[in-house]
C-alpha positions in Angstrom: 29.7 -7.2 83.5 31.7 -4.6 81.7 32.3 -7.0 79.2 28.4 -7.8 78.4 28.0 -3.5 78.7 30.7 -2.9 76.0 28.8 -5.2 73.8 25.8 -4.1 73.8 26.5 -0.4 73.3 28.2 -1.6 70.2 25.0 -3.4 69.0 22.9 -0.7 69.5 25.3 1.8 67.8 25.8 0.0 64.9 22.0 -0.5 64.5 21.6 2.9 64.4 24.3 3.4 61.6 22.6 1.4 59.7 19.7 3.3 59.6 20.9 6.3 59.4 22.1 4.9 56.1 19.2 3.8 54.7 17.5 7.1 55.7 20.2 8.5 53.6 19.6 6.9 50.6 16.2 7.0 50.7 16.6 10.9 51.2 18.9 10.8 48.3 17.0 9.2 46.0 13.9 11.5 46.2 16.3 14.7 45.9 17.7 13.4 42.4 13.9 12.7 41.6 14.8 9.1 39.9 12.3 7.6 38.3 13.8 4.1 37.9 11.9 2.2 40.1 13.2 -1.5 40.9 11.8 -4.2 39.5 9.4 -6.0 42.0 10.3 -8.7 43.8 11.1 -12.6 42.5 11.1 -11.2 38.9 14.2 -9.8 36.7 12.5 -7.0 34.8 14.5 -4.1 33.7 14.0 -0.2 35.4 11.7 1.1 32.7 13.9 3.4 30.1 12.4 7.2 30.4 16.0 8.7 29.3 15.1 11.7 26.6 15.8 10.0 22.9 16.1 11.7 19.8 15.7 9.8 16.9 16.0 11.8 12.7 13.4 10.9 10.4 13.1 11.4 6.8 10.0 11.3 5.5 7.6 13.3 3.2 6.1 16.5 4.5 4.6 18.9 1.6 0.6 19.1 1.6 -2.2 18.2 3.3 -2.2 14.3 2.3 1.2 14.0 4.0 1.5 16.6 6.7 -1.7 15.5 8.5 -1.2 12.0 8.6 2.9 12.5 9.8 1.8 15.5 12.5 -1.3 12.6 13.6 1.3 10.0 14.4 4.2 12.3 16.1 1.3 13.3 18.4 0.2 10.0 19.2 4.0 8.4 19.7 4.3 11.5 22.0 1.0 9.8 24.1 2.9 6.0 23.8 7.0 7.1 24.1 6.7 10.1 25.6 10.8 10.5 25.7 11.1 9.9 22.6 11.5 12.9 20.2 12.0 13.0 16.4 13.7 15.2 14.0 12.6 15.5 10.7 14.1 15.6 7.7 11.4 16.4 5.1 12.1 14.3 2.5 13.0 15.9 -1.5 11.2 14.9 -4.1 14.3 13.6 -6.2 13.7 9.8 -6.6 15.8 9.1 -4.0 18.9 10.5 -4.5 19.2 12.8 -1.8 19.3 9.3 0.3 21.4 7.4 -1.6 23.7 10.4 -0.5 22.9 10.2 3.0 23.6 6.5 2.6 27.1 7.1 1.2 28.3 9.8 2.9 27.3 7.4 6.7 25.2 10.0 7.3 21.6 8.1 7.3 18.5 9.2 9.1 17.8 6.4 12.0 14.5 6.1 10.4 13.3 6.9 6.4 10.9 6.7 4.2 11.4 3.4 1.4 10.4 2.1 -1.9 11.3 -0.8 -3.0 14.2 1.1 -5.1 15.6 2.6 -1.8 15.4 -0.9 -0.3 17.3 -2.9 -2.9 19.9 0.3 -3.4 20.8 0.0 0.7 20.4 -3.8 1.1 23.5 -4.4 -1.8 25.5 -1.4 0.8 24.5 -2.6 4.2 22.6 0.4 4.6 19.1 -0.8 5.8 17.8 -3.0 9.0 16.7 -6.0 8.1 13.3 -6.0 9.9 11.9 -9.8 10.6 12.4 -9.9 14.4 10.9 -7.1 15.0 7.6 -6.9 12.7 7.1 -10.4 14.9 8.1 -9.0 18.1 5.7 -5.9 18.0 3.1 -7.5 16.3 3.2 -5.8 12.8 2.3 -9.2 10.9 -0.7 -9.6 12.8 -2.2 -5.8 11.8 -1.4 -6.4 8.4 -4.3 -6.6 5.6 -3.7 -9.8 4.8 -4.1 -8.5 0.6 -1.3 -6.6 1.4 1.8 -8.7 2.9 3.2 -8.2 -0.2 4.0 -4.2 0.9 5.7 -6.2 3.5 7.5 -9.0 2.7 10.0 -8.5 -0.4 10.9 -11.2 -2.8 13.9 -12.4 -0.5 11.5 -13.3 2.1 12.5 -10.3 4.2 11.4 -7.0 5.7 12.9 -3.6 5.5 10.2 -1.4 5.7 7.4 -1.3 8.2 4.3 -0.2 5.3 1.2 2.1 5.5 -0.1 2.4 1.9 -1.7 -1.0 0.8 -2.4 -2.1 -3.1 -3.9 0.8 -5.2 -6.4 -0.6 -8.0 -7.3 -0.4 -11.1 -11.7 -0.3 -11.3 -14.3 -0.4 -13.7 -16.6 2.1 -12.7 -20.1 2.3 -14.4 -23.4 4.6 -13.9 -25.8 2.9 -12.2 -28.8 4.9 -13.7 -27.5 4.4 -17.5 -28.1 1.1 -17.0 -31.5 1.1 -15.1 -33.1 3.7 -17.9 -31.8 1.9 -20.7 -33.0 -1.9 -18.4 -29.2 -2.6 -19.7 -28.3 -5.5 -17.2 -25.0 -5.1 -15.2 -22.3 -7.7 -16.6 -21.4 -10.5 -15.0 -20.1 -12.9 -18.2 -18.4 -11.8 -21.4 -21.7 -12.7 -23.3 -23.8 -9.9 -21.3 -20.5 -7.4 -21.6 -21.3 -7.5 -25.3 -25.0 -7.3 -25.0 -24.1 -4.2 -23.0 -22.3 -2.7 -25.4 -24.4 -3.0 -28.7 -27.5 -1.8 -26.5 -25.5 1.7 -25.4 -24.3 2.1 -29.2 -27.6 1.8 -30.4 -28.7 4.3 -27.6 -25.9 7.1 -28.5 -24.1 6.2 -25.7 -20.2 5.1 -25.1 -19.9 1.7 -23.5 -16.9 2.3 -22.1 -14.7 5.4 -21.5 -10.5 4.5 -21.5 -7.8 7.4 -22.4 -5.6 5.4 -24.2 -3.4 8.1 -24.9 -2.2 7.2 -21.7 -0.7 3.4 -22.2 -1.1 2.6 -18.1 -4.9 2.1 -18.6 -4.7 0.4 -21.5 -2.2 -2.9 -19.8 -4.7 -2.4 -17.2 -8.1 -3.4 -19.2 -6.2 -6.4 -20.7 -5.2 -7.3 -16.7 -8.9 -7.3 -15.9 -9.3 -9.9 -18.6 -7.0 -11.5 -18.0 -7.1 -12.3 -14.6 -10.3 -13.9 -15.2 -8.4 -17.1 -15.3 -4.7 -16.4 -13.9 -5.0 -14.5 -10.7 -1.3 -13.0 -11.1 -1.8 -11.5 -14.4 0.6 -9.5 -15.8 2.8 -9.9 -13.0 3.1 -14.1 -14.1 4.2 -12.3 -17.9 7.1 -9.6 -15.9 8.7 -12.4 -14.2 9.3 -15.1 -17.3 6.7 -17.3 -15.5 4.4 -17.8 -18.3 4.1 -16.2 -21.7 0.8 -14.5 -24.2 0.4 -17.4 -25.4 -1.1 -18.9 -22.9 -4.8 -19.3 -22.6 -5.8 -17.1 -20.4 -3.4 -14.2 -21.9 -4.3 -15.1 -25.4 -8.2 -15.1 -25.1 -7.7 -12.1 -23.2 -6.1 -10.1 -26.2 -8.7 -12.0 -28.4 -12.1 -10.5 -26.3 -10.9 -7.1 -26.0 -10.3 -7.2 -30.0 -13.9 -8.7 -30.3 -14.7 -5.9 -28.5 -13.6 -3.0 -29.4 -14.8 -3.7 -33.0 -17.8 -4.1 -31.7 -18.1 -0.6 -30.8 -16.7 -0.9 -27.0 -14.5 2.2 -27.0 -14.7 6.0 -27.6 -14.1 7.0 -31.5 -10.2 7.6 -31.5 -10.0 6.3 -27.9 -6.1 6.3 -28.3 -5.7 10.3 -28.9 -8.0 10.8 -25.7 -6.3 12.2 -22.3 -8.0 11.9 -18.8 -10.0 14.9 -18.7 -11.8 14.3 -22.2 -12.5 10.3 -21.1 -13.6 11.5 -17.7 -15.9 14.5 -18.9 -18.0 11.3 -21.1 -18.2 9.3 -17.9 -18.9 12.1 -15.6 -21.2 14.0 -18.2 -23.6 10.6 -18.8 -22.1 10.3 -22.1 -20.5 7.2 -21.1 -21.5 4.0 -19.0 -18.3 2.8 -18.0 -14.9 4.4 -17.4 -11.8 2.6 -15.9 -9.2 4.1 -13.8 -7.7 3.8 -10.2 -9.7 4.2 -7.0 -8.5 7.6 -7.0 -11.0 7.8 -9.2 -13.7 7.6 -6.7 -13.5 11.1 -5.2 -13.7 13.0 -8.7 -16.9 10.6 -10.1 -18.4 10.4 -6.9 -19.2 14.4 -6.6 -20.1 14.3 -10.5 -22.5 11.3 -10.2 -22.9 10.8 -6.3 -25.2 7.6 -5.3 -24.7 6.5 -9.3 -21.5 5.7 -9.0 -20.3 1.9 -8.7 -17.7 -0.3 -9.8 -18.4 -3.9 -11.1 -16.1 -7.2 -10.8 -15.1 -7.7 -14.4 -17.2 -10.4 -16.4 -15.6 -14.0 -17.1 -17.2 -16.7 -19.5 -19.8 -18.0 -17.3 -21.3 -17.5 -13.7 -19.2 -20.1 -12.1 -16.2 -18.1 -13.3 -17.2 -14.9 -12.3 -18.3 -15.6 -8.7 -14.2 -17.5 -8.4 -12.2 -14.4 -9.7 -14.4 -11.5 -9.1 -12.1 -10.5 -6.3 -9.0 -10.5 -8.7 -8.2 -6.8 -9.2 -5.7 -5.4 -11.5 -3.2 -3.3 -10.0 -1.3 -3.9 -7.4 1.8 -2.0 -4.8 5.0 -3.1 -3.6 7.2 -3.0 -0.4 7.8 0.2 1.8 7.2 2.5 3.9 9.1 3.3 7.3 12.8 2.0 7.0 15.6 2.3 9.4 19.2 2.5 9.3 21.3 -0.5 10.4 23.6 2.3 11.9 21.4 3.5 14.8 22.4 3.6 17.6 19.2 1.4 19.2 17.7 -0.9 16.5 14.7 -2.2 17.9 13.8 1.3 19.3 14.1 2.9 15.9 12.6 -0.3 14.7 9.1 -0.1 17.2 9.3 3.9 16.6 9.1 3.4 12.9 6.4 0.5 13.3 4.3 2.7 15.3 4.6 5.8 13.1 3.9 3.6 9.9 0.4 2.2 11.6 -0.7 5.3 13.0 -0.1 7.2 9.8 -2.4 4.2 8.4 -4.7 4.8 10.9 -5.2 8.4 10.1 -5.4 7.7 6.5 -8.3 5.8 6.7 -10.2 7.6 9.2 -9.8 10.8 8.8 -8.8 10.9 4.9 -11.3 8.5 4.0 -9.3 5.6 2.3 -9.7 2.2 3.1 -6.2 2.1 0.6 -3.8 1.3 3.8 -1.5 -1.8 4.1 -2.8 -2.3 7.9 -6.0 -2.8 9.8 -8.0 -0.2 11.7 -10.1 -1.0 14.0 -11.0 3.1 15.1 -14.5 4.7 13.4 -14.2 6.8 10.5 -14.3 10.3 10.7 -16.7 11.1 7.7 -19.0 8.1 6.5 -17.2 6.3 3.0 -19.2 7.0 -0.2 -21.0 3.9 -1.2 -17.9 3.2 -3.5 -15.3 3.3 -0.9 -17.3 1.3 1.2 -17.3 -1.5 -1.4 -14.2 -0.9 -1.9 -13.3 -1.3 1.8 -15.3 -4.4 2.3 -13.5 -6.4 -0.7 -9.8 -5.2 0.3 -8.9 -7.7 3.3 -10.0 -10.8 0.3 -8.8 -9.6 -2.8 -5.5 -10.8 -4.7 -3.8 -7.9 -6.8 -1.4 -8.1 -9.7 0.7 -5.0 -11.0 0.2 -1.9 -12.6 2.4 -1.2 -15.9 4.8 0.9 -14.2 5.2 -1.3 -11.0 6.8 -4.0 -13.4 10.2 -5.1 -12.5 11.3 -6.6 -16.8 11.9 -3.7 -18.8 11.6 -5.2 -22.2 8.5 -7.0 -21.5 7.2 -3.4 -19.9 7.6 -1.5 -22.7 6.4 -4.6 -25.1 3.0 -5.3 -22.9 2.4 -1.2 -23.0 2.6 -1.0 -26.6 0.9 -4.1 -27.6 -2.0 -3.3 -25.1 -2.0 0.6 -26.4 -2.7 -1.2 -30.1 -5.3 -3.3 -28.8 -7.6 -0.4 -28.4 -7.5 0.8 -32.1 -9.6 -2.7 -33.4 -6.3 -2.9 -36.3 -4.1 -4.9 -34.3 -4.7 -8.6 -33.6 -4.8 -10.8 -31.1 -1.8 -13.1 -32.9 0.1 -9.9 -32.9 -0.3 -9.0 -29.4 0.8 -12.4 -28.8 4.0 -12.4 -31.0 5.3 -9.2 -30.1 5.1 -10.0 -26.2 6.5 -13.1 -26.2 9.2 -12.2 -28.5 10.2 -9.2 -25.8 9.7 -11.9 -22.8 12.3 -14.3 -24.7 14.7 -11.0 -25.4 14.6 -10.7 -21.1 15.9 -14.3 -20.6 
């Protein structure tokens, strides 16, 4: 009997222990306030990380087009990763040297601001994440415009840079009412372009408005025309792929020549800056004016509902209605980059990705620019001018090219510039054009 006794005072002794113990350590737990919570039961997740982070950012903070958008993604990262702070390193307007610096001295931001330049410098040092994993792992592919994975992807098939600036283009713009009071019809071939052109010169009034003092807007008119018939452009000429004296490169040279002899262009077009070619379009002294969608603002609060843009003509209807979504101009890869140093890749990695989106996001809402490399799928803020709002419905289908200073061949650059510049005067020819850029794309090789 005293044998049985002993026994089961032990039992009962040890049963208490033991939950003593877990009183303990329950007791314990809520005094330290741990937030970890263990993963439920028949599954291996991970305790959710809420350890305080602070990650350095370099990225460009000087005026309202920049601030806003960066202070509208901090605050909404602080709503998603609430531990997760970041420093910033406002970013010097010195092409890049300041972080090339940072780069060689090891002392690299874990997330930065990158154009292409910045990319290629850092991917020959070792400098800069390689991205691919995660723009598939958060989903970054998917939000892309699909006219802009090539702000994503670079030429080696990979990512660095998570984008949030898509393709900026190069427009036609015309005034709707000039060519409803003077029953001019809106061109869709090359035919009615130069119907267009004699009927404003015999009204007084410029066809087309172009400061070709500048040479940018002057490659840009022959891109138009020449992406009629070969989508890539000038962009097929930079990279040896084809040459001017191809068709659709040599008829291109050959129309505008055609045309500006015919009267197309301002008197002295090539001594004319932007504000004198803008005052004619924005005055009614002109019909038509090319320049980039930035554009849009400026003409739209001198002409307001009058302003449009038209897809450039092409030799016949069938033509027109295949490339009228082939736009001139054009972007390249960058955006939010981060350091292969950092401590925690693919946090700095989904940080960046977030802050690159929402930075988007705010661009086109509450900036009013449909010009963002990913998709938004929040209202605007303030209703797009009619403009904009064409402008936004074309982007997700259009195919871009380059503008002169986004090419990569610096012979053929300066060659296409000049020759394009000479086009505009009505003493150069189309033979010429084609000699002298072909002659600088068979220097390049």
């Amino acid at each position: 009997m005293k044998k049985w006794t002993l026994m089961l005072i032990s039992a009962v002794m040890v049963t208490g222990l033991a939950a003593c113990g877990s009183n303990n350590d329950t007791e314990k737990n809520a005094n330290t306030g741990s937030t970890n919570k263990p993963a439920e039961e028949g599954t291996n997740a991970p305790a959710e990380n809420t350890e305080p982070v602070k990650l350095r950012i370099y990225a460009q903070y000087a005026d309202d087009d920049t601030k806003k958008p960066y202070d509208y993604a901090v605050a909404e990262l602080k709503k998603e990763m609430p531990n997760v702070e970041l420093e910033l390193d406002v970013q010097a307007q010195d092409d890049g040297q300041k972080l090339k610096t940072y780069a060689a001295t090891g002392n690299l931001p874990d997330i930065f601001q990158a154009g292409l330049d910045i990319i290629n410098t850092l991917k020959k040092s070792g400098n800069i994440l390689e991205l691919d994993q995660y723009a598939d792992k958060f989903g970054f592919k998917d939000k892309m415009q699909p006219s802009a994975m090539n702000t994503l992807v670079t030429e080696d098939g990979h990512i660095y840079a998570f984008p949030y600036a898509g393709n900026e283009l190069a427009l036609m713009f015309y005034n709707k009412e000039l060519f409803e009071k003077n029953n001019v019809k809106v061109p869709t071939t090359y035919d009615e372009l130069m119907t267009a052109v004699k009927a404003f010169n015999e009204k007084g009034i410029t066809p087309l408005s172009l400061f070709a003092k500048e040479k940018w807007p002057t490659v840009a008119l022959f891109d138009m025309f020449a992406t009629r018939t070969e989508p890539a452009g000038i962009t097929k000429l930079d990279k040896g792929e084809a040459k001017a004296s191809d068709p659709a490169f040599k008829q291109a040279a050959e129309q505008i020549v055609t045309l500006v002899r015919a009267g197309l262009l301002p008197k002295g077009a090539t001594n004319l800056n932007y504000d004198q070619a803008a005052a004619l379009f924005h005055e009614g002294k002109a019909a038509m004016f090319v320049n980039g969608q930035w554009e849009i603002d400026a003409s739209t609060k001198a002409l307001g509902d009058k302003l449009a843009y038209m897809y450039i003509p092409a030799a016949d209807a069938a033509a027109y209605e295949s490339a009228k979504l082939n736009f001139s101009g054009g972007g390249g890869p960058g955006g939010y980059a981060v350091s292969s140093a950092t401590k925690d890749p693919e946090l700095a990695a989904k940080v960046a990705a977030f802050i690159a989106e929402k930075y988007a996001e705010y661009k086109y809402t509450e900036r009013g620019t449909p010009i963002v490399a990913t998709k938004v799928d929040k209202a605007i803020i303030n209703k797009f001018p009619p403009t904009m709002e064409q402008l936004a419905k074309d982007i997700p289908s259009m195919k871009t090219t380059s503008f002169a200073w986004g090419l990569s061949n610096p012979k053929f650059k300066a060659a296409i510039e000049d020759a394009s510049q000479n086009l505009m005067t009505g003493n150069y020819t189309a033979e010429q054009f084609v000699q002298d850029v072909d002659s600088a794309i068979e220097a390049s090789k």
